[in-house]
N, C-alpha and C positions, 0 to 999 in steps of 0.2 A: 527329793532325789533318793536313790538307791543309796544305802552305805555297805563297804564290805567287811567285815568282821574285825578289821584293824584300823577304823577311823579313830574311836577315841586312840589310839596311840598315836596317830597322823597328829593330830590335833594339839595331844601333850606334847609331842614332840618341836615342834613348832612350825610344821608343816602349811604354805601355802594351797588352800585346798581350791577346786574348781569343779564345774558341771562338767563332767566327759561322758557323753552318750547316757544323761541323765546317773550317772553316778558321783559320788560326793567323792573327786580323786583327787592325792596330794599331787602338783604339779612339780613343786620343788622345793625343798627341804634349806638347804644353805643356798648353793647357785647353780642352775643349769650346767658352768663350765664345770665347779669343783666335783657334780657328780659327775660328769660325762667322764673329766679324767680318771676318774676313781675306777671305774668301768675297766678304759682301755690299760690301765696301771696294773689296779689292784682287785677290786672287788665291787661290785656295789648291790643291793638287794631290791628288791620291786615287787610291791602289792599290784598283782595283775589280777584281782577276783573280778573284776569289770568285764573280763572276756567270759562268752557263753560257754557252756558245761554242757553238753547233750548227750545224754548216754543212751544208746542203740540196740536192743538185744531182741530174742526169739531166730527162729528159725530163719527167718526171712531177711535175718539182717545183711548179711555181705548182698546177696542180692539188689536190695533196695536203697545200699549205700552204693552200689554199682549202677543204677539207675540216675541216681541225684549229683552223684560226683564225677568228675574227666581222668580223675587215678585208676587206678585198675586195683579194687580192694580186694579182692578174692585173690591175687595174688601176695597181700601179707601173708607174713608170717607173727605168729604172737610173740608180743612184744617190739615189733616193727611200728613206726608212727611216720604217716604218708603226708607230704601237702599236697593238695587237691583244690579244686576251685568248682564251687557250686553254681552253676549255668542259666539262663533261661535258654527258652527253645527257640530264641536269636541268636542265641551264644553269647548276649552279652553275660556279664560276671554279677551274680550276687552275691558271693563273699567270697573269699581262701580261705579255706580252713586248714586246721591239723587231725587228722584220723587215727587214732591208736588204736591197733588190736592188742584185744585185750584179752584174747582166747575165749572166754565165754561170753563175751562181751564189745561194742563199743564205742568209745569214747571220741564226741567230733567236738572239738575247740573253736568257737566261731568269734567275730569280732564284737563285741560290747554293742555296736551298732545297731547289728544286724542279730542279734539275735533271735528277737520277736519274727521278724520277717524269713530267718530260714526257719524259724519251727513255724512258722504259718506255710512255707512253699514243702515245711517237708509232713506236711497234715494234710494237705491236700492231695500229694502223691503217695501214700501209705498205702492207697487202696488195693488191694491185691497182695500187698505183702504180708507175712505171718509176721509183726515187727513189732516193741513195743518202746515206745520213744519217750526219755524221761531226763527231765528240764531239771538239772539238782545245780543250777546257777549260784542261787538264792543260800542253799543248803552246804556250799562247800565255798573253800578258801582254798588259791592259785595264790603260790609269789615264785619270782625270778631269782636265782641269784647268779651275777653274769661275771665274769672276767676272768683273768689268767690263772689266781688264786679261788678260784669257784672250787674245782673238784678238794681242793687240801680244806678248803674250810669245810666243804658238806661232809668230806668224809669221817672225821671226827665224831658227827653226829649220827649217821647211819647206819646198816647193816648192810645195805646195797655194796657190790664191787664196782664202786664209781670207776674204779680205770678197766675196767674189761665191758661198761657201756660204748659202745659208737655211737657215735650223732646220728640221733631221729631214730632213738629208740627209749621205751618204758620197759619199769619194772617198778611190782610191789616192793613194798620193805617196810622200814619203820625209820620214821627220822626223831632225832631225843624221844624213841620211846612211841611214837604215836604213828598208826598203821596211815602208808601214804603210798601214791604214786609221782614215782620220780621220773623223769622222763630227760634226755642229754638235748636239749632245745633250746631255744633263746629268741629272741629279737633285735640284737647290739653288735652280731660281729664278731663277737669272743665267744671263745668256749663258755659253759653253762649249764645248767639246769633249771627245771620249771616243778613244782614240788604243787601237789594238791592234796589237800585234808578237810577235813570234816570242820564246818565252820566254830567248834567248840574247843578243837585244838589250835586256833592259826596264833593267837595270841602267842602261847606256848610255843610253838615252832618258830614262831616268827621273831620273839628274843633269844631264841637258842640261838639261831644262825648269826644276830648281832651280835650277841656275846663271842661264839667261837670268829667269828671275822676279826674282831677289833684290834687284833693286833698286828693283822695284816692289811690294813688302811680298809678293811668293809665301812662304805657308807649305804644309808639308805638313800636309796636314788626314787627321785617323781618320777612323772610323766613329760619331763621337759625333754632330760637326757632323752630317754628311751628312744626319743624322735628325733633329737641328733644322733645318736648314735645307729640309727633303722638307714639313715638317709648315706650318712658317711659307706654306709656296706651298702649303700644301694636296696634295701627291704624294700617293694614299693607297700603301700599303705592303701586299704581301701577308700574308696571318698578323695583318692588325691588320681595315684595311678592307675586305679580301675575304681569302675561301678559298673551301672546295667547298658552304656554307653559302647564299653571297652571289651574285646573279647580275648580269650587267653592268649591267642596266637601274636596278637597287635603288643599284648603286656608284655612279651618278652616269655611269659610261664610258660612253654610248649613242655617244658620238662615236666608239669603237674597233669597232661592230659594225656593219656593214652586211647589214639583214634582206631586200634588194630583190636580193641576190646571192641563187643559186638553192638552194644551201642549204651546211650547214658542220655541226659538231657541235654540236646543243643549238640549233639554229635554230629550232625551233616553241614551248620550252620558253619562249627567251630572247622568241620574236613576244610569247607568251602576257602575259608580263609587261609588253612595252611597252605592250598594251594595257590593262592593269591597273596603268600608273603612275601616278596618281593620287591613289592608297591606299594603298601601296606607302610602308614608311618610308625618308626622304630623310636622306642623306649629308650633313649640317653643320658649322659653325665655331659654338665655343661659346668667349668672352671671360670670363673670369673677374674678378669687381671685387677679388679680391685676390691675394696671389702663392703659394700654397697652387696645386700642380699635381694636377690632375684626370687619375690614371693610366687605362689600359684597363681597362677592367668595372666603373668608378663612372659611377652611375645619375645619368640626367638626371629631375628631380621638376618637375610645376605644380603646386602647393599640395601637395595627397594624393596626387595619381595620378605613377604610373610610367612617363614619356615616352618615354622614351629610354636606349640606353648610352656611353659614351665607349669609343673604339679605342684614340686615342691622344691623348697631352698632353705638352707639356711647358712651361716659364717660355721667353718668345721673349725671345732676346737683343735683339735688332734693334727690335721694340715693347716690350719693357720690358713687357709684360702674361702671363700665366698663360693660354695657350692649349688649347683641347683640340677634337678633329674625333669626329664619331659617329655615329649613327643615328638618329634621332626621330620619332614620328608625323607624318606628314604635317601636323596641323594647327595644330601648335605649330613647324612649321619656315619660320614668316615671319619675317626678319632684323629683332630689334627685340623677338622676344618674351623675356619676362622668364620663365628657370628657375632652378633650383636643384641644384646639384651635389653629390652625396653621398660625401664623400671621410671614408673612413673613419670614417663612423658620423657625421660632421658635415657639416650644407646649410651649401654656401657659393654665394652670390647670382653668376648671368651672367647672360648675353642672347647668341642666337643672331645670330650674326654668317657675311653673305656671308664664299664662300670665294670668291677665295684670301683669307688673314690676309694676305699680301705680296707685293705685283706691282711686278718692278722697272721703273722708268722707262724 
């Protein structure tokens, strides 16, 4: 397995580790609930270097990120960071990404997954672009640090004006000292930051933030939270709520595709379907009346008929309710209708519930 630059600290620390998309990742540190609250509370931090690093440059680059992606990147501006969904020419989905311009540069974020496979789809279509494509995965360290207390702890450690960033943007600076890009992003729901450095500083950076948290409840948070806390905000997840099956318009993401740009991969496939959203099954929050979780591939039931499948579920710490997000016919996905969840071989009573389950204040 891959390791990223702070396993032995995962390790000393007492970190439950696991395989995730062949990376050696801490899932959970103390408990799933106690990070998850730390998060919506206080603070919690996350080794994200499992996510792909792609950095984009030469002449050719907006173009050929214009080609690969459904955003419209020749409309950033630097220091602007876009989400975007990388396409086949069916339009189904092979991965969501994050696009940073970086002014002379940039930087596409992909899932730990998928990495291999979008630099193989984006090797193949290079051809023609003046573009040079470089995979510093391996060579740099990503962590998170998420919740209400994010900005007052990072900015102790900075040079960055953390409160004159807006969400879904980057900026150079220095964190304790050491040249980073900081970016106002997240995966949890809370305000945040994502901080990337060079894999010889993470260690360094990465007890700085513990130490300046600790007296603000910062914990470090696994991979358990991050996936309660993705689901409670409704984040869908690749591999749950899309893959190459699923196209933007079905995901619910029409916000990440711009079809009035002149064209990109899977642009008539993905037009086709926006004009066929109506019928088209819709991406949902499904409430459970009891605490019994409704896993991926339990069926959503109206009486008899077959409505729908669940992606994903799990019991929300934060609501105290048995959540689950999924797919449904369009005409059972008014917020209010009453279904039936089929969790192994037994209906258990919800009702279709707007997303997001949790929008913080």
């Amino acid at each position: 397995m891959l390791q990223t630059a702070l396993s032995n600290w995962h390790q000393e620390s007492g970190a439950r580790m696991v395989d995730f998309a062949g990376w050696s990742m801490p899932i959970q540190y103390s408990s799933i609930v106690e990070e998850h609250d730390s998060v919506r509370q206080s603070c919690g931090l996350f080794d994200i270097a499992h996510m792909g690093r792609i950095w984009v440059r030469g002449e050719g680059a907006v173009a050929f990120l214009d080609h690969v992606a459904t955003n419209h990147v020749a409309q950033t501006k630097p220091g602007q960071v876009r989400y975007s969904l990388v396409c086949n020419e069916s339009g189904g989905i092979l991965d969501d990404v994050l696009i940073y311009n970086l002014e002379t540069e940039f930087l596409v974020v992909v899932n730990a997954s998928n990495r291999e496979k979008i630099l193989a789809w984006f090797e193949v279509h290079r051809s023609g672009f003046d573009v040079e494509i470089d995979d510093r995965t391996q060579e740099t360290f990503m962590l998170a640090i998420q919740g209400p207390q994010s900005q007052a702890i990072l900015s102790t450690l900075t040079d960055v004006d953390l409160s004159a960033m807006k969400y879904y943007t980057v900026q150079r600076g220095r964190v304790d000292g050491v040249e980073a890009l900081v970016s106002r992003t997240g995966y949890t729901g809370e305000d945040g930051f994502e901080v990337i450095v060079e894999n010889a500083e993470a260690v360094k950076v990465w007890t700085a933030c513990a130490a300046a948290g600790e007296q603000s409840g910062l914990k470090p948070c696994g991979l358990g939270c991050r996936d309660t806390l993705r689901l409670e905000a409704a984040m869908p997840l690749y591999g749950h709520e899309m893959d190459e099956t699923v196209d933007p318009i079905t995901a619910g993401l029409s916000f990440g595709v711009k079809l009035k740009k002149s064209s990109f991969l899977g642009h008539e496939a993905i037009r086709q379907k926006a004009n066929e959203s109506e019928s088209l099954p819709k991406r949902i929050g499904v409430m459970l009346s009891g605490r019994r979780i409704a896993r991926e591939g339990a069926t959503l039931h109206v009486e008899a008929e077959q409505v729908g499948k669940v992606t994903s579920g799990t019991f929300s710490p934060t609501l105290q309710k048995s959540l689950a997000m999924g797919y449904i016919d369009p005409k059972y996905a008014t917020p209010g209708t009453a279904v039936e969840v089929d969790i192994r071989g037994k209906r258990e009573p919800g009702e279709v519930t707007a997303l997001p389950f949790y929008k913080r204040s």
